[in-house]
C-alpha positions, 0 to 999 in steps of 0.5 A: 539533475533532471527536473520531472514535471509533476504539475501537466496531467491528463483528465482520468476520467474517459480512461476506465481508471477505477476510482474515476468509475466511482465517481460516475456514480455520483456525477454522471453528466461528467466529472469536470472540477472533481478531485479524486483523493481516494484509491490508491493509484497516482495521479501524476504522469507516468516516468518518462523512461517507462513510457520511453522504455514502452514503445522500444520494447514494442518495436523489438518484441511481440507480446505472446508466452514469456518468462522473467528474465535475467535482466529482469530479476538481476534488477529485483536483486540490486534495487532490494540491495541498493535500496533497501540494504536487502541481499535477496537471491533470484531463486527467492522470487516468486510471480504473482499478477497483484499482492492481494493475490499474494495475501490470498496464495498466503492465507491458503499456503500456510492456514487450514479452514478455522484457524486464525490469522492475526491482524493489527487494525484497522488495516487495508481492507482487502486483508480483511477478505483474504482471511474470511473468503477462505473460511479463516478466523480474524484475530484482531490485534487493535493498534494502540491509538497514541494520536499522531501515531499508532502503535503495536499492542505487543501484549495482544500479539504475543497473546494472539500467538500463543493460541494454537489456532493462530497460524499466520501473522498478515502484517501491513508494512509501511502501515496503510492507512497509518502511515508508520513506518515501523522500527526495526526494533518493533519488527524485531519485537514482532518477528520473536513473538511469532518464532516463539509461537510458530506463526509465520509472517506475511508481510505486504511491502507494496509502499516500502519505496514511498518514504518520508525523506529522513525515515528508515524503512526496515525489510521485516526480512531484513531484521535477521536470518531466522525472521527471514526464514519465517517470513514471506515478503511482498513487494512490488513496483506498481505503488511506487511507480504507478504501475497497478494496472501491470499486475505484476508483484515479487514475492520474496521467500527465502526459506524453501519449505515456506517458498514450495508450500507458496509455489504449490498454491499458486500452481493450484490457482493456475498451472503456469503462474506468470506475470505479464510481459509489459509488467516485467519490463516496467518492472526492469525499466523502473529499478534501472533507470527511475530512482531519481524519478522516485525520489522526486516523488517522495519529496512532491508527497511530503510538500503535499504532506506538509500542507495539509497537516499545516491547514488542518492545524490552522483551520480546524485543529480539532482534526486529528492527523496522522503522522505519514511517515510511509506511503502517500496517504494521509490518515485524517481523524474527523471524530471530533467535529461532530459529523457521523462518519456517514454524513461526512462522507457523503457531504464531502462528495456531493457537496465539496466534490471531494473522494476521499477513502472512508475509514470504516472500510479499513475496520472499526477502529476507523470510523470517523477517519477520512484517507487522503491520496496525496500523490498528486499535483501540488494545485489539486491538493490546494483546490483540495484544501479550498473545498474541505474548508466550505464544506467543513465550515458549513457543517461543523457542529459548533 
């Protein structure tokens, strides 16, 4: 078996790579020793046999007007088949240059101004835009807080659903940032509140790849045919291979009427609704030739897992952990320690050269939280540990 290298990286920081613009900001003489934990973006080297694959395509193609393949969607198919136990037609997909896009294209298909789009919270923070950009209504489904994990206020849901208002369930699976991976009894659960009620189901899959090895991700289209008939699924391959800079999503509809009504809206976004040749290619390259470069990957998040939550047990327990069984970003309760939510954050950048995602961006219900990208090497992680502690120890209310 071939042994990936997940310690050799690079320096980001001359790269134009988003979160590393934000550190500029704080430090604009230059970023050496800073740790970047915050967007959700890899910092670990790129496949070797995407980059490989790159170069070929490029000796072989020119990049001018292009169309997804066969090659290409027959790879979409036997990945959601082989590893996700999902039958998905090519006929079913749809392009779209990013999920955020998608969850836009959703809210706009399948709402009208004023009506209401249901959301458990707190969540990631761009679906927050997607509802109030487009003179939408939040309704709010707070998830139930159980310490270690959240949970679905079932009761909340079924009453959100049976308000008329509400058209549109945008439903965030694995969870960002809390790391559930949700049942399939839980998604059965929500997927008969919203046929009861008429609420169609858009759900964003973008870390459906990026298990906690011994957890069961379900496909909310996956739970039956009828869920699958009221349900828009978005996938991609840029969070599990990092590949965000591509643009280039899969949206998998299954029901025609729900699939034209997307369709219809991205044609009203731009005529010809594409994604871009290389991200097609990545795309083909990494559900072909990659999984046991992903499932590496998986086993690197949860070791870096494991050290962290082992850490904070140790040293400061009165920080209160997230399970992460999905994703790589860890969900950090920091409430107790007495630090306003504000003040913590910016300690942790100025004085510990920590960027961490903030939890009051995510909604409410996450202030005092921090969000740990921990799809990184072993060692920043480690030097990560080292800084948390000096900073922590030094402001802890005793």
């Amino acid at each position: 078996m071939k042994q990936y290298d997940f310690e050799t990286v690079y320096p980001r920081y001359d790269t134009n790579t988003t979160k590393w613009m934000e550190i500029r900001k704080y430090f604009p003489d230059g970023a050496e020793g800073i740790i970047p934990f915050s967007l959700a973006d890899m910092e670990l080297p790129l496949a070797p046999e995407i980059r490989d694959g790159f170069k070929a395509y490029l000796d072989r193609y020119v990049l001018g007007y292009n169309n997804a393949t066969d090659e290409y969607k027959t790879a979409v198919c036997n990945w959601m088949k082989t590893r996700h136990n999902w039958d998905v037609k090519p006929e079913w997909m749809l392009p779209s240059n990013g999920i955020i896009h998608a969850l836009y294209s959703s809210v706009k298909s399948y709402t009208n101004k004023g009506d209401g789009v249901i959301m458990c919270t707190p969540v990631y923070y761009p679906m927050y835009s997607a509802i109030t950009a487009n003179d939408r209504h939040l309704a709010e489904c707070p998830l139930i807080n159980r310490g270690s994990r959240y949970e679905i206020d079932f009761e909340c849901m079924e009453r959100l659903a049976k308000a008329p208002e509400n058209k549109l369930l945008i439903f965030c699976s694995p969870h960002n940032p809390g790391g559930r991976v949700w049942t399939k009894e839980e998604l059965e659960k929500v997927g008969s509140i919203c046929l009861e009620n008429n609420v169609i189901i858009a759900s964003d899959e973008i870390h459906f790849d990026l298990i906690r090895p011994g957890i069961q991700h379900t496909v909310f289209a996956a739970v039956s045919q009828e869920v699958a008939a009221n349900c828009v699924v978005m996938t991609a391959p840029s969070k599990t291979f990092n590949l965000a800079g591509l643009m280039t999503s899969n949206i998998i509809i299954s029901d025609q009427t729900l699939r034209e009504l997307f369709w219809e809206e991205l044609k009203r976004d731009t005529l010809y609704p594409k994604c871009n040749a290389l991200g097609l290619e990545a795309c083909r390259i990494a559900y072909t030739e990659c999984g046991e470069w992903l499932d590496q990957v998986n086993a690197l998040i949860a070791r870096n897992c494991d050290k962290v939550v082992d850490f904070l047990k140790r040293e400061f327990p009165e920080v209160v952990v997230m399970d992460m069984e999905g994703t790589y970003l860890l969900w950090m309760d920091f409430s107790a320690l007495g630090i306003e939510s504000h003040k913590l954050a910016e300690m942790l950048r100025t004085e510990g050269k920590l960027f961490f995602d903030d939890g009051y961006i995510f909604g409410k219900a996450g202030d005092g939280f921090e969000r740990w990208n921990l799809a990184c090497p072993k060692k920043y992680v480690e030097e990560g540990l080292i800084r948390l502690k000096t900073v922590l120890d030094k402001h802890k209310v005793k």
